[in-house]
C-alpha positions as CSV (number, residue, x, y, z in Angstrom):
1,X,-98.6,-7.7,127.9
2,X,-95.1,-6.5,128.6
3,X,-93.6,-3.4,128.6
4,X,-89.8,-3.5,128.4
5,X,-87.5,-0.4,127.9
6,X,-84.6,1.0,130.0
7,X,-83.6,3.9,131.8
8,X,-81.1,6.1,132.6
9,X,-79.8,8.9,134.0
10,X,-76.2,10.0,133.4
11,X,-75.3,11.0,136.9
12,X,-77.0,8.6,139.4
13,X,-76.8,5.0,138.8
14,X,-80.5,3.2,139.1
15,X,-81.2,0.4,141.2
16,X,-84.9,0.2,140.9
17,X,-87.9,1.2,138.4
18,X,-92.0,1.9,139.4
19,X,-94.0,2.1,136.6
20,X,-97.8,3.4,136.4
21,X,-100.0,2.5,133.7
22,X,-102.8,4.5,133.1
23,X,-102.7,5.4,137.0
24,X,-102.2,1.9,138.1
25,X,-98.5,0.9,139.7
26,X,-96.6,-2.0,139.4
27,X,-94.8,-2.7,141.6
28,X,-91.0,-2.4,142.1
29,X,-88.5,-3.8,139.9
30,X,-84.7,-4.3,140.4
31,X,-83.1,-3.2,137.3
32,X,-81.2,-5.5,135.1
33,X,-78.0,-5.6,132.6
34,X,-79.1,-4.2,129.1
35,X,-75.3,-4.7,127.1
36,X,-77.0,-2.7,123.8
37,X,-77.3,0.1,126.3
38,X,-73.5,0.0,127.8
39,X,-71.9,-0.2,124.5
40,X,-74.0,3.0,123.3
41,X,-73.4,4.9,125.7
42,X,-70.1,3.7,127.0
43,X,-69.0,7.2,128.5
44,X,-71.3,6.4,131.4
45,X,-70.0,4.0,133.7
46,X,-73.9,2.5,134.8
47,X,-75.0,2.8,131.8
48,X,-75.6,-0.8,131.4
49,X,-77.6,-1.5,134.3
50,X,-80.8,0.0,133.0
51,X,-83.5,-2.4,131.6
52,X,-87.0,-3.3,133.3
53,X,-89.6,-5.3,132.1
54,X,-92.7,-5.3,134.1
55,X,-96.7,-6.9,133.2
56,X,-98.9,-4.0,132.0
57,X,-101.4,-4.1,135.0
58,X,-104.7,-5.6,133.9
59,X,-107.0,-3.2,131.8
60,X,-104.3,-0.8,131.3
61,X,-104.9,-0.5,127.5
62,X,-109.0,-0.7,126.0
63,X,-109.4,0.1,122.9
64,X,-108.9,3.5,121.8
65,X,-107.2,4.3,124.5
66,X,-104.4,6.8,125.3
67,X,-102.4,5.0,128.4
68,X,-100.5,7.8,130.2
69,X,-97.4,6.0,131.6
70,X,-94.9,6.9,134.5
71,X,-91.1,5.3,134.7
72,X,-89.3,6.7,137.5
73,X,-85.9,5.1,138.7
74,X,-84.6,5.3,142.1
75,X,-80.9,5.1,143.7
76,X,-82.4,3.6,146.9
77,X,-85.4,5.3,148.0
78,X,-84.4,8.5,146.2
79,X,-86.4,9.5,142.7
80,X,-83.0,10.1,140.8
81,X,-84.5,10.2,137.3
82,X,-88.6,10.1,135.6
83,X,-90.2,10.0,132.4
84,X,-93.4,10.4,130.8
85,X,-94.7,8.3,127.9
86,X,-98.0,7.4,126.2
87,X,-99.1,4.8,124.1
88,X,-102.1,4.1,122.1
89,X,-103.6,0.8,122.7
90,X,-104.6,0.5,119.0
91,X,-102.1,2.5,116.5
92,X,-103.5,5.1,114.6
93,X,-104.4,4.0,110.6
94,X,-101.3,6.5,108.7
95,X,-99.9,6.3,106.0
96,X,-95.7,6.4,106.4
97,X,-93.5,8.6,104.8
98,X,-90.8,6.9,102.4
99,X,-87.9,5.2,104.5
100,X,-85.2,8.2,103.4
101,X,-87.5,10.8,104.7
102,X,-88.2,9.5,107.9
103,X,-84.4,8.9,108.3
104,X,-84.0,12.5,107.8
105,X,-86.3,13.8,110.4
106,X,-86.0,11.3,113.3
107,X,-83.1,9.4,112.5
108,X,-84.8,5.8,112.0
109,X,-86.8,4.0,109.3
110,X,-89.0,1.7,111.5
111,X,-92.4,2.8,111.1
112,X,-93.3,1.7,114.3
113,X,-90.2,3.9,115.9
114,X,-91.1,7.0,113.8
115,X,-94.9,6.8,114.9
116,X,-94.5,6.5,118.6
117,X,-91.6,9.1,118.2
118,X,-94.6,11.7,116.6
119,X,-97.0,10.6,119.1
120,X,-94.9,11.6,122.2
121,X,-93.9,15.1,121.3
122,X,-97.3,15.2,120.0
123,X,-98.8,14.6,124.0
124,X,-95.8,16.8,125.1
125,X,-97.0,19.6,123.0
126,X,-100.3,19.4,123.7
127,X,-100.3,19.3,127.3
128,X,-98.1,22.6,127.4
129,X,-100.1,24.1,124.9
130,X,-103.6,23.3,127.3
131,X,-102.0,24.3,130.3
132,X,-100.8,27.9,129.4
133,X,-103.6,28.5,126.4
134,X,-106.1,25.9,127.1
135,X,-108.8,28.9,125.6
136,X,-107.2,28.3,122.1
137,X,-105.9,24.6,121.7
138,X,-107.5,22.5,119.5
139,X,-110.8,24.5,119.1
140,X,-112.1,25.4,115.6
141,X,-111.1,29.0,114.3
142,X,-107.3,28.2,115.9
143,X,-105.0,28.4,113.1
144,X,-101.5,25.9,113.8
145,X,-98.5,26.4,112.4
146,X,-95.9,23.3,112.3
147,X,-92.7,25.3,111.9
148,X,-90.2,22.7,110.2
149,X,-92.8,19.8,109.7
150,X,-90.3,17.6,107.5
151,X,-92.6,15.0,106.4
152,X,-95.2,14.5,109.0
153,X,-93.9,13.4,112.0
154,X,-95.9,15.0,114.1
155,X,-98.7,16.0,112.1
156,X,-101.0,13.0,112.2
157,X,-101.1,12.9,115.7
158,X,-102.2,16.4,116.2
159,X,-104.9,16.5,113.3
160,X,-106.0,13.6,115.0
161,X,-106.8,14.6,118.8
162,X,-107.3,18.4,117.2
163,X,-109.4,17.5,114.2
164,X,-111.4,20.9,114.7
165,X,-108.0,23.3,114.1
166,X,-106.6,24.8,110.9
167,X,-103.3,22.9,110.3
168,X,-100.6,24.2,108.3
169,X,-96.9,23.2,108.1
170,X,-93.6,24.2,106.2
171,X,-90.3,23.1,105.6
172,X,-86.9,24.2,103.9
173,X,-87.3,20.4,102.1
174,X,-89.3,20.0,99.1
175,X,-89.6,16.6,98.9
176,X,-91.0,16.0,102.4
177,X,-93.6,19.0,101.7
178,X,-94.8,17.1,98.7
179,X,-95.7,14.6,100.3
180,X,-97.5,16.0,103.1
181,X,-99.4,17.8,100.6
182,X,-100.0,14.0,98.8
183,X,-100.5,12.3,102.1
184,X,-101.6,14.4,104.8
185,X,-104.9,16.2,103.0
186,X,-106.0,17.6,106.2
187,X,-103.6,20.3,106.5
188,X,-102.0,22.8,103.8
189,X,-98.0,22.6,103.8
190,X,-95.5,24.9,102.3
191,X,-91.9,24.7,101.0
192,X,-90.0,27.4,102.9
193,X,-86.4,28.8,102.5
194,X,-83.5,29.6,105.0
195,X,-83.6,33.2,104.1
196,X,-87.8,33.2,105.0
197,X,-89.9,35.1,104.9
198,X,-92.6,33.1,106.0
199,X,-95.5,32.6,103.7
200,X,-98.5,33.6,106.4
201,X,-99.5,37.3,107.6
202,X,-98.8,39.4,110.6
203,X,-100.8,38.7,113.5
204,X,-102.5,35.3,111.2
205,X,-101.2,32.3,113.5
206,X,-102.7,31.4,116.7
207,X,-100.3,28.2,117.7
208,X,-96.7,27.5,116.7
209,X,-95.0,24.4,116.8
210,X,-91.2,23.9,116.1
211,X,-89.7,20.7,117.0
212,X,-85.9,19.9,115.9
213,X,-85.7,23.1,114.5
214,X,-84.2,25.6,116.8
215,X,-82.1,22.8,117.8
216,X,-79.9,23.1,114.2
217,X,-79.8,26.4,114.0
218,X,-77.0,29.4,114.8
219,X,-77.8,31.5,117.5
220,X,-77.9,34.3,114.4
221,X,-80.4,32.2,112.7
222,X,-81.9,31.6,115.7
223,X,-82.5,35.8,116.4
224,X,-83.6,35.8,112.7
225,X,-86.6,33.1,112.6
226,X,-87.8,34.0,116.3
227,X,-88.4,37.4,114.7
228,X,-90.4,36.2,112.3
229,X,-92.3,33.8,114.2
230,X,-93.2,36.0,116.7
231,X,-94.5,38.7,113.9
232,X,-96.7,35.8,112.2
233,X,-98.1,35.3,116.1
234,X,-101.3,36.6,116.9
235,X,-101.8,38.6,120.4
236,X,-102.6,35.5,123.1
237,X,-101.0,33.2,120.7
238,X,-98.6,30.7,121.8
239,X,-95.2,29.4,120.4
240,X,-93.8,26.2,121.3
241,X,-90.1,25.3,120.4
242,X,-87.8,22.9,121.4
243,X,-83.8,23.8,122.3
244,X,-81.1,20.9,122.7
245,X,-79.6,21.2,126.7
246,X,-78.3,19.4,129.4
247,X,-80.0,16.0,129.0
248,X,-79.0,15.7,124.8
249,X,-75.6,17.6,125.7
250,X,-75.5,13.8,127.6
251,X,-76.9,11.3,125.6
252,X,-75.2,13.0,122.3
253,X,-72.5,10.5,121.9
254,X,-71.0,13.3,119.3
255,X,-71.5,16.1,122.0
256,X,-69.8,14.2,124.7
257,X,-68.0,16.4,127.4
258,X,-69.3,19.4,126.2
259,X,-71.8,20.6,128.5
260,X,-69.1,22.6,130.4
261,X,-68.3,25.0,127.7
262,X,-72.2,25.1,126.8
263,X,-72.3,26.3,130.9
264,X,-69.5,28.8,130.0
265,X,-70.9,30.5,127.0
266,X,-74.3,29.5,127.1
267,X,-74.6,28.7,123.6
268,X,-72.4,26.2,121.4
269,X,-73.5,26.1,117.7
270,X,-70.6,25.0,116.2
271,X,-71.4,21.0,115.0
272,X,-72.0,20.7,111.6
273,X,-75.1,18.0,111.4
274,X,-74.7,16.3,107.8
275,X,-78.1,14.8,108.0
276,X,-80.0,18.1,106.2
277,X,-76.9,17.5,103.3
278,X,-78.2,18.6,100.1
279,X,-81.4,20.0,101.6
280,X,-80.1,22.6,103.5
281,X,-77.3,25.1,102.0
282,X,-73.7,24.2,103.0
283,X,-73.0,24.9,106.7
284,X,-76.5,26.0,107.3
285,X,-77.6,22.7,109.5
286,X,-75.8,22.1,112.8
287,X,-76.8,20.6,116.2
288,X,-77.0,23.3,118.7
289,X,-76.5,23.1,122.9
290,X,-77.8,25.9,124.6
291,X,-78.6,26.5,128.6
292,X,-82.4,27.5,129.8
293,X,-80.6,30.6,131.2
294,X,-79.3,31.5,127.6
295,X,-82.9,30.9,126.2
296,X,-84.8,32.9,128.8
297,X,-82.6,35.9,128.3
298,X,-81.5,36.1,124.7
299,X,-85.2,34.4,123.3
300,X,-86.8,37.1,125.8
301,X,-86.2,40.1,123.3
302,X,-88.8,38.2,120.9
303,X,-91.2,36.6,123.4
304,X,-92.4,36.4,126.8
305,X,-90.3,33.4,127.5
306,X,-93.6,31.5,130.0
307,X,-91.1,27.8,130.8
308,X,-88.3,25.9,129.8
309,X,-89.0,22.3,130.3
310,X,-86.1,20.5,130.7
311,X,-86.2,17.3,128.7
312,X,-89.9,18.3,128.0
313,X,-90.1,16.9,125.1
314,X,-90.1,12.9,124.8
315,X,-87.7,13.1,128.0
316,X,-84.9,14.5,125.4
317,X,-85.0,17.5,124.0
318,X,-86.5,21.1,126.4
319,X,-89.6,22.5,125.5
320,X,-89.8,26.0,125.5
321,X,-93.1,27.6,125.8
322,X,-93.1,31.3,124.6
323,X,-96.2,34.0,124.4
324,X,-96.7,36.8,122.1
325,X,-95.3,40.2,123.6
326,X,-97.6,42.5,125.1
C-alpha cells in the first residue's frame, strides 16, 4: 500500500521526507515536483517541491487498527517541518452529512476528505484532553460538550473511541442540528444563537470542545462566549478550543502577508468569511488570526490558559487547552 501526500513548510524549502507507520520507518525519500501544490500556493517560492510517496512498511495497518503516522521533512539533515496523522485501517461505518453541509463546515464534499478531516482533530483532541485530564476523558459520568458541532464532523469519531461519555453538541445552524439529532442518536444536539446563552447549567460540563469556532469569531465575541463556556465548566473540567495563527496566517491564500500586522496587534478579526451566509447574522462570521501571546493573556481572564499548540490541530489550526479557574 502507498501513502502519498506532500509537505511543506513556508519558510524552509524540503529536500527529504521519513515517515513512520505505526512506529516503523521508511526510509528516506527525496521529495518530488507536486505542480497542484505550486499553483495553490504560489506565494511560496518551494512550494512545488513537496510530494513523497513511500510503501506503508509491512503490517502497518490490521484490522481495526489506528496507525499513528509521523512525516517529518528535512532541509539537509535538519528537521525543518513535522506532522502527525492517523488513519484507520478499516473506515468507520457513518452515515455522511448531505454534500452542502459538509461544504459548510470543512470546506469539501468528498466523504472520504470530510471523515479523515473529523478523525484527525478527533486524535488531536483526545490526546490533549488525556494528557492534562486523563482522570476524566472518555470515562462514563463525563459529560462533553461539542461547542459549534455543525453537522458532525467530529462527533462520530469521539462517540466512537469514548462510547462511555455523555455527548452533547450545539450549533448556531439549524439544519446541521437536525440532522445530528436524525443521524447521530448517540448524543443530544442543540440549536444555539449568537447572542447565547447556552442551554446547559453552571458548573454541568466536564469536557468542552470548540473546533473552527473561536477561529470566526471577534475578539468581542470571543470575551463573550469564553465567559459563558467557562461558567457551563465544571471545577477540574477542561476546555479545548482551537485559534487560527502563524501556520493558517500562511497557508490562507486570502490571509496572505498578514501575519506581520497579526504580530503587531495581536489580533486581526477583520475578514468577513461568507461561508456561514445566511446561517449566521450579517457580519457576524469572519476568519480570525490571533498570536499564542494574545491568547495566553487576553483568554487568561476566563481560564487558566495550560498550552497553545501551534498547529495542534491536524497540523493547521492551534489547539488551545484551557482549565477551569481556581
Amino acid at each position: 500500500m502507498k501513502f502519498e501526500g506532500w509537505v511543506l513548510n513556508p519558510e524552509f524549502a524540503i529536500d527529504e521526507v521519513v515517515v513512520s507507520v505505526g512506529g516503523q520507518r521508511v526510509e528516506p525519500q527525496r521529495v518530488f515536483a507536486r505542480g497542484d501544490v505550486g499553483k495553490v500556493f504560489h506565494m511560496i517560492a518551494h512550494a512545488e517541491k513537496s510530494g513523497f510517496s513511500v510503501d506503508m512498511p509491512a503490517g502497518a495497518l490490521r484490522d481495526n487498527q489506528v496507525a499513528h503516522i509521523e512525516v517529518e521533512g528535512r532541509q539537509g539533515e535538519q528537521p525543518v517541518g513535522k506532522y502527525f496523522g492517523v488513519k484507520l485501517a478499516k473506515p468507520l461505518a457513518m452515515t455522511f452529512p448531505p454534500a452542502h453541509l459538509m461544504q459548510r463546515v470543512s470546506g469539501t464534499t468528498h466523504a472520504p476528505d470530510f471523515a479523515q478531516i473529523g478523525l484527525q482533530a478527533a486524535f488531536d483532541l483526545m490526546n490533549a484532553a488525556e494528557k492534562h485530564r486523563p482522570e476524566i476523558t472518555g470515562k462514563a459520568g463525563t459529560r462533553l460538550l461539542d461547542y459549534g458541532c455543525g453537522c458532525g464532523r467530529v462527533a462520530p469519531f469521539l462517540m466512537h473511541f469514548w462510547p462511555e461519555l455523555a455527548y452533547h453538541g450545539c450549533d448556531i445552524d439549524a439544519e446541521a442540528i437536525g440532522w445530528d439529532n436524525g443521524n447521530l442518536k448517540a448524543g443530544a444536539f442543540e440549536v444555539i444563537s449568537t447572542a447565547g446563552p447556552l442551554p446547559y447549567g453552571n458548573e454541568t460540563l466536564s469536557l468542552i470542545v470548540g473546533v473552527s469556532v473561536m477561529t470566526h469569531l471577534s475578539k468581542e465575541e470571543q470575551h463573550r462566549w469564553l465567559a459563558e463556556l467557562a461558567r457551563v465548566l465544571r471545577p477540574g473540567g477542561l476546555c479545548l478550543l482551537t485559534t487560527h495563527g502563524r501556520r493558517v496566517a500562511h497557508f490562507n491564500l486570502g490571509m496572505a502577508g498578514m501575519w506581520p500586522r497579526v504580530l503587531e496587534e495581536g489580533i486581526v478579526d477583520r475578514f468577513a468569511d461568507p461561508a456561514l451566509d445566511g446561517v449566521a447574522p450579517p457580519g457576524y462570521y469572519r476568519s480570525t488570526l490571533q498570536t499564542a501571546g494574545y491568547t495566553q493573556r487576553e483568554w487568561s481572564s476566563h481560564f487558566d490558559v495550560k498550552e497553545v499548540l501551534e498547529a495542534g490541530l491536524d497540523g493547521y489550526q492551534d489547539l488551545v487547552v484551557l482549565a477551569k479557574k481556581g
